[in-house]
C-alpha positions in Angstrom: 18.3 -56.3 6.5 18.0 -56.3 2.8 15.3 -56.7 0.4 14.3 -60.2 -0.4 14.7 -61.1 -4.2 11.4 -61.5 -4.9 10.1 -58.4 -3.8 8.2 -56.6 -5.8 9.6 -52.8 -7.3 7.8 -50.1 -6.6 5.0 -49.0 -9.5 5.2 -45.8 -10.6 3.3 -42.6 -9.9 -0.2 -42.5 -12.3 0.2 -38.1 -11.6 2.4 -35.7 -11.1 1.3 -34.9 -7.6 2.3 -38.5 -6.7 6.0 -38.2 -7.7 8.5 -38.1 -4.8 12.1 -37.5 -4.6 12.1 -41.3 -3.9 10.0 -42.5 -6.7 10.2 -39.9 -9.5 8.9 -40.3 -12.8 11.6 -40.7 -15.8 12.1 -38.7 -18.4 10.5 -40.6 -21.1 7.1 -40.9 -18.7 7.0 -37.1 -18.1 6.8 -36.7 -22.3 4.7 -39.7 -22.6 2.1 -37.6 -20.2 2.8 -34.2 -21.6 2.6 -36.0 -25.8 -0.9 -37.3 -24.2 -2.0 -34.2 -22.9 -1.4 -31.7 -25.8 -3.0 -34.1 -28.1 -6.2 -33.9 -26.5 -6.3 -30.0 -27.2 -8.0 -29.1 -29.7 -7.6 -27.1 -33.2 -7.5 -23.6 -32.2 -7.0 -19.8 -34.0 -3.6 -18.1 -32.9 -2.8 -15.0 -34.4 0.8 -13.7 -34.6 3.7 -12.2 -36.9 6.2 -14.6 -38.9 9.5 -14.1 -38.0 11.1 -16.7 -40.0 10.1 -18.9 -42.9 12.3 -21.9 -44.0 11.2 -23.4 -47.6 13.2 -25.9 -48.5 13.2 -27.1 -51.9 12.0 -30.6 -52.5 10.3 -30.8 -49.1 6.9 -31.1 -48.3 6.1 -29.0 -45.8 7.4 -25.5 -44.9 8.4 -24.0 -41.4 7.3 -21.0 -40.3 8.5 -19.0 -36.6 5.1 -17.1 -35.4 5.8 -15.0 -32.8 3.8 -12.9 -30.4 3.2 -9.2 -31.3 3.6 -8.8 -27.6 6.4 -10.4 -26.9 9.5 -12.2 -27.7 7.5 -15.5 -27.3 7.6 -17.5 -30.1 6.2 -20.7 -31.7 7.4 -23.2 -34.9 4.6 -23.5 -37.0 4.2 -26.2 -39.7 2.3 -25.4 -43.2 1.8 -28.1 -45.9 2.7 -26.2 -49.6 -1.2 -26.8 -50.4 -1.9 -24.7 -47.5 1.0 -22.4 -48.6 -0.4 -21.9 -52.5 -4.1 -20.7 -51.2 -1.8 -17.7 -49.9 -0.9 -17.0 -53.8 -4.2 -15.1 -54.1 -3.9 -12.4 -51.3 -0.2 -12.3 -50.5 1.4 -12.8 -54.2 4.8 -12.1 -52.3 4.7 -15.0 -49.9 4.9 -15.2 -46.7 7.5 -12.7 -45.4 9.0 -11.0 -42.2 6.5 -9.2 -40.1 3.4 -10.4 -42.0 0.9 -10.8 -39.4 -1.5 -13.6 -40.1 -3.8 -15.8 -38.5 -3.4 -19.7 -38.1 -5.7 -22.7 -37.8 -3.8 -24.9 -35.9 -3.5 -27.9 -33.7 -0.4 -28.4 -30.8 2.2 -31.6 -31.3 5.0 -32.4 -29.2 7.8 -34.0 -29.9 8.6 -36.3 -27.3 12.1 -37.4 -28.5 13.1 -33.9 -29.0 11.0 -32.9 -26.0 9.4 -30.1 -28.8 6.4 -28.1 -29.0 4.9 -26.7 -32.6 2.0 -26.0 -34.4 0.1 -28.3 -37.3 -1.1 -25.4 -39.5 -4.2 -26.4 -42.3 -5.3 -22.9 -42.6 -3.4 -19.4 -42.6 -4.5 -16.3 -43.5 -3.2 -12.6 -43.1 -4.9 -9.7 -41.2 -5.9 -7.2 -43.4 -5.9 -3.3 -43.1 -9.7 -3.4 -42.4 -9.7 -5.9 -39.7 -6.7 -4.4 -38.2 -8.2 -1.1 -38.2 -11.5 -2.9 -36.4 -9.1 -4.4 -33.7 -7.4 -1.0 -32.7 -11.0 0.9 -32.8 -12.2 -2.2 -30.3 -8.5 -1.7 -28.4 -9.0 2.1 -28.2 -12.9 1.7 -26.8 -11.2 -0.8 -24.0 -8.3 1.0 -22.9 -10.1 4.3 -23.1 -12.7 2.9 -20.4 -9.9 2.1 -17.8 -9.1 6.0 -18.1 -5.5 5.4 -20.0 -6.6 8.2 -22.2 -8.2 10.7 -19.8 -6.9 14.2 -19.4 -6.7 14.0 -15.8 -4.2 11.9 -15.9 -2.1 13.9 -18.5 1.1 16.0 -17.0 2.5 19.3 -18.4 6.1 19.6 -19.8 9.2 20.8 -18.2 9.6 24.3 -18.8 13.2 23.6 -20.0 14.3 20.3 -19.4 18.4 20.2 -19.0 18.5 16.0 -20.9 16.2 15.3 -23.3 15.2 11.4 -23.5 14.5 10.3 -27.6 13.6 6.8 -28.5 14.3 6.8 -32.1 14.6 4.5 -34.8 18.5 3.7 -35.7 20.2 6.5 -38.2 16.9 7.9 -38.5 15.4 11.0 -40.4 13.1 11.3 -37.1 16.5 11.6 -35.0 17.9 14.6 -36.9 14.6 16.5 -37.3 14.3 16.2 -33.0 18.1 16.9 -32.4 18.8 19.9 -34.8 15.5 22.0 -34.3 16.0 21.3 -30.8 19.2 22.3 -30.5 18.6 25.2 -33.1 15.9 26.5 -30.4 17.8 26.2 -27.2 21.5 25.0 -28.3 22.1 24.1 -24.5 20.0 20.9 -24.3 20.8 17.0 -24.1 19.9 14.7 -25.6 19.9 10.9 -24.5 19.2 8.9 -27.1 18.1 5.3 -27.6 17.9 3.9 -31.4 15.8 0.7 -32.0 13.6 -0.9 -33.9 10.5 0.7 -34.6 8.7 -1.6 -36.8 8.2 -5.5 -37.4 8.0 -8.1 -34.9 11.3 -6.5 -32.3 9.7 -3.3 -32.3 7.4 -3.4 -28.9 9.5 -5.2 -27.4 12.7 -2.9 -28.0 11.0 0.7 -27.9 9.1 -0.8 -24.2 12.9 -1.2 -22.8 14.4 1.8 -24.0 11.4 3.8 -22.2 11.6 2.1 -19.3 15.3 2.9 -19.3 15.0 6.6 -19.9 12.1 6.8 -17.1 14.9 4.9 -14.3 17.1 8.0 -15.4 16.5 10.6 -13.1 18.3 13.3 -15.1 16.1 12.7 -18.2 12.7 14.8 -17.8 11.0 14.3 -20.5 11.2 11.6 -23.6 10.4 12.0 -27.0 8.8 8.8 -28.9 9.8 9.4 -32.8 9.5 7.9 -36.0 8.8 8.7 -39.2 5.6 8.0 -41.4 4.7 4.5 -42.5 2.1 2.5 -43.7 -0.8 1.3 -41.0 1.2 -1.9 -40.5 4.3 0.1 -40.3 3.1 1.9 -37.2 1.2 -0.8 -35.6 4.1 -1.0 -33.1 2.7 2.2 -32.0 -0.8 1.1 -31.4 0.3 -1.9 -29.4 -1.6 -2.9 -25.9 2.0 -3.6 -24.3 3.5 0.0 -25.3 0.1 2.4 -24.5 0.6 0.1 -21.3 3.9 0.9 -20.7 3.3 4.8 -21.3 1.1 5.1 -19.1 2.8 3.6 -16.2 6.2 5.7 -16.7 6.7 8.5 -14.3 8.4 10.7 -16.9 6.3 12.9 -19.1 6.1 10.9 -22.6 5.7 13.2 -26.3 4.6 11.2 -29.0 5.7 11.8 -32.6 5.0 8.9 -34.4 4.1 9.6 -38.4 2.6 13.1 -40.0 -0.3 14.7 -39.0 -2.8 12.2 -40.4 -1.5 9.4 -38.4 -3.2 8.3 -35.3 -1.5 5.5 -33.2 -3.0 5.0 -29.7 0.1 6.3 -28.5 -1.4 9.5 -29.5 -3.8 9.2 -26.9 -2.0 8.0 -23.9 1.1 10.3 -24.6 0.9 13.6 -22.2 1.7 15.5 -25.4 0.8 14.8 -28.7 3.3 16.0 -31.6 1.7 16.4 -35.4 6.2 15.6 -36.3 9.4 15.4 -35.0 9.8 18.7 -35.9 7.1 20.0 -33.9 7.9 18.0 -30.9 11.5 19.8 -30.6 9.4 22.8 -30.8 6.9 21.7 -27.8 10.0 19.8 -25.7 12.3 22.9 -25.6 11.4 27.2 -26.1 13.1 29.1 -28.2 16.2 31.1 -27.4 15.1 34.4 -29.4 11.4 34.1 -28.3 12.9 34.3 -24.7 15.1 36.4 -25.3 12.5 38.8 -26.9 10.0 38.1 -24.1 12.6 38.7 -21.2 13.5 42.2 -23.3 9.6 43.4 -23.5 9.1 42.4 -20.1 12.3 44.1 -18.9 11.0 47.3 -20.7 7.4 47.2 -19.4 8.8 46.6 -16.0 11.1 49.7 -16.4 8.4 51.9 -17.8 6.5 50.8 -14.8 8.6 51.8 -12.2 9.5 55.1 -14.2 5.4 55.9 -14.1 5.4 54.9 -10.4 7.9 57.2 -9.2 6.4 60.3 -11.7 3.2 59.8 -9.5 4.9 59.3 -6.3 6.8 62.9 -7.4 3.8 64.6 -8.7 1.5 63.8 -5.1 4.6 65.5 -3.4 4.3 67.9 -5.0 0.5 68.9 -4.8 1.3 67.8 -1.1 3.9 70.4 -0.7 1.4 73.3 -2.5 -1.0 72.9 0.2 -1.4 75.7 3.2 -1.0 73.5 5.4 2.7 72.1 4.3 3.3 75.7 2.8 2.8 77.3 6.4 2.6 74.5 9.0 2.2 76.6 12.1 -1.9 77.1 10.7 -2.7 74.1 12.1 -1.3 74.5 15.3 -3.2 77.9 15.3 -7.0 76.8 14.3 -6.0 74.4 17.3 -5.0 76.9 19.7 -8.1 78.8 18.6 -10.1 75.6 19.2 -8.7 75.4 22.8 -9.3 79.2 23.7 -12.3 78.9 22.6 -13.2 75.4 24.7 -11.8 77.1 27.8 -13.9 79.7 27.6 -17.0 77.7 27.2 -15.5 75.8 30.0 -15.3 79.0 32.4 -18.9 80.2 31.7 -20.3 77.2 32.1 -18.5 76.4 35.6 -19.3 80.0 36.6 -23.3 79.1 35.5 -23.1 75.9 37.0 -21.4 77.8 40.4 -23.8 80.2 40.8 -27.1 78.0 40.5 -25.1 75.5 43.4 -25.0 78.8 45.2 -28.5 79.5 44.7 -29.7 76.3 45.9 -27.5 76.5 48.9 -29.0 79.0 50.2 -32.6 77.3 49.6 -31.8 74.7 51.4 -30.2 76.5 54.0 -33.4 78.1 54.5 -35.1 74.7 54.4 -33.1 73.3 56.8 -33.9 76.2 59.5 -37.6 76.3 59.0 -37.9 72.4 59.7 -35.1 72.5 62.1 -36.3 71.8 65.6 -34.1 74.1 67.1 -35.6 77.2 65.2 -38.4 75.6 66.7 -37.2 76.1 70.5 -35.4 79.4 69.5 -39.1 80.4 69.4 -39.6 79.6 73.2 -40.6 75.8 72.7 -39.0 73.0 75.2 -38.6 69.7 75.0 -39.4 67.6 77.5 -38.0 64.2 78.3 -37.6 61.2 81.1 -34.2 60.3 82.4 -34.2 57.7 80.1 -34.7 60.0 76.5 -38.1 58.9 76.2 -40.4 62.2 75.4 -43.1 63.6 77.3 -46.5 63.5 75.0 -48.7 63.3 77.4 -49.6 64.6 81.3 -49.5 60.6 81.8 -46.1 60.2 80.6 -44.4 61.9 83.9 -46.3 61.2 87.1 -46.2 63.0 90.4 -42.7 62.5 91.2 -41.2 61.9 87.7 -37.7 62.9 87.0 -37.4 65.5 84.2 -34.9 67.3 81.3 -36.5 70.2 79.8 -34.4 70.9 76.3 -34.3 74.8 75.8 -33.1 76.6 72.8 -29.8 77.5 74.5 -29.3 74.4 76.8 -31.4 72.1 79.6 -32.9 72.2 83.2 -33.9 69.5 85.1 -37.5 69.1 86.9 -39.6 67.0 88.9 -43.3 66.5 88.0 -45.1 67.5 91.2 -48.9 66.7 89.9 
């Protein structure tokens, strides 16, 4: 059955979350919405770095590319020349690549080119001062999450085999890490990364590279160098994204960013800080002499002490042997004999004591024994007198007329019969 003519078509979705597969919204709605939408927003600051400016003579206006410090995001940006002239006063150069600036501006899209840019009425560039004021506040924040705290710090490789160096391209840093490296411990490698490492690629180029080194397994340590610069010249080095990255890498991370007076937050999160190049070969790698010297000294003191070891070992033989004892040792054996002789003959005279007072009282007892004996007792012409059944006679009423008797003598027994 199909459709009747007159039917009504289906009305399009008033949302987004209405749209189906079967009643979508056309192209020219969905930029109709989103032209709608971003005009709405309001004017807004946006800070970033220009990239690209494109001044065409005759026109109007000028374009300008501001892109993220952060990122490779970017954004056109559309200044009037009256906006563009105020600039005269602080940036008599223009405009140019890597000037980071802040914007006034309001989002326009494009809706037959599907575009989004910025309408800019106001533009003006970050100075030193504030800059330095934004990396103090960026220190105090990243510092309180503990990105800075020793704890967390890890020591060096004694003597790492591959050296990792993120380095500017052809650069003076390169050389001064390489040679005095190599000049301290000519065995080392190096694997080394060149990119930018300043204006608007730089993050974003030295974050890979480190990344890259840390997924290495043979590198163990990697050097971050550049040379000195102004404060906008190292800013690369103070940036959230790259103390970030740091800090997450598993490899221990030197920074040598600048001369000694230079202080990029990569200072700070680095496991090693390096004044120079220079001194971070010295820090990354020993020195073959020093080693060399050291191994020597400890080779001697190691010799000297084993020669004064066996000189006392020789010398406590020695007094050993002078003793009487190891000189003659049978003078042991006789204070020991002389010992025993003397024991056994405490022995003998005290067994013979002891022996003669047993004798003593044996014959006290002995003596004892007989006087309370009562056979010295019938030895003296007593008798005992007893019924048949052993009970004793006591008593004249203990044996009747009649009674059957044992009389116990001294020498044997009779029997008797009680007559009265």
């Amino acid at each position: 059955m199909t459709p009747s003519a007159d039917a009504a078509p289906p009305r399009r979705p008033t949302t987004a979350g209405d749209t189906t597969a079967e009643n979508p919204w056309p192209v020219r709605m969905l930029a109709a919405k989103m032209d709608a939408y971003i005009a709405k927003m309001p004017w807004t600051w946006v800070e970033g770095q220009v990239v690209q400016v494109s001044d065409r003579p005759g026109s109007s206006v000028v374009f300008v590319t501001l892109r993220d410090a952060d990122t490779d995001m970017s954004l056109p940006v559309t200044l009037s020349r009256r906006v563009l002239a105020r600039l005269r006063d602080v940036l008599p150069d223009g405009l140019g690549h890597g000037t980071r600036v802040v914007v006034h501006a309001k989002p326009e899209f494009f809706a037959k080119r599907g575009s989004l840019s910025l309408a800019a009425d106001d533009v003006r560039p970050v100075g030193v001062g504030e800059l330095l004021a934004r990396l103090e506040h960026l220190k105090r924040l990243l510092g309180a999450e503990g990105l800075f705290d020793a704890a967390r710090k890890r020591p060096l490789p004694f003597l790492p085999a591959v050296v990792g160096l993120v380095c500017g391209r052809a650069s003076a840093a390169e050389r001064d890490v390489v040679e005095n490296a190599r000049l301290r411990w000519p065995a080392v490698r190096f694997e080394v990364r060149e990119v930018a490492v300043q204006g608007p690629n730089a993050v974003t180029e030295v974050v890979a590279a480190l990344r890259e080194l840390d997924a290495d397994p043979a590198v163990e340590v990697v050097v971050l160098a550049r040379g000195g610069g102004s404060v906008e010249d190292l800013l690369p080095f103070s940036n959230e994204a790259l103390v970030r990255a740091v800090a997450a890498v598993r490899t221990p991370v030197v920074s040598a960013i600048g001369h000694e007076v230079d202080a990029p937050l990569l200072d700070l999160v680095a496991d090693v800080r390096a004044s120079t190049p220079t001194d971070a070969a010295r820090l990354v790698v020993p020195d073959v002499a020093e080693e060399l010297a050291g191994l020597a000294q400890l080779r001697s003191r190691a010799r000297r002490g084993v020669q004064g070891r066996v000189e006392r070992e020789v010398a406590g033989l020695a007094a050993l042997r002078s003793r009487p004892v190891l000189a003659r040792p049978q003078t042991l054996v006789d204070v020991r004999a002389t010992e025993v002789d003397a024991a056994r003959g405490r022995a003998r005279t005290a067994l013979a004591a002891r022996l003669d007072r047993a004798g003593v009282d044996v014959v006290h007892l002995r003596s004892t024994v007989r006087a309370l004996s009562p056979a010295s007792t019938l030895a003296r012409g007593y008798a005992v007198v007893q019924r048949r059944d052993g009970a004793l006679v006591r008593a004249p009423g203990d044996a009747p007329a009649g009674t059957d008797l044992r009389v116990r003598l001294a020498d044997g027994e009779i029997a008797a019969t009680a007559t009265s």
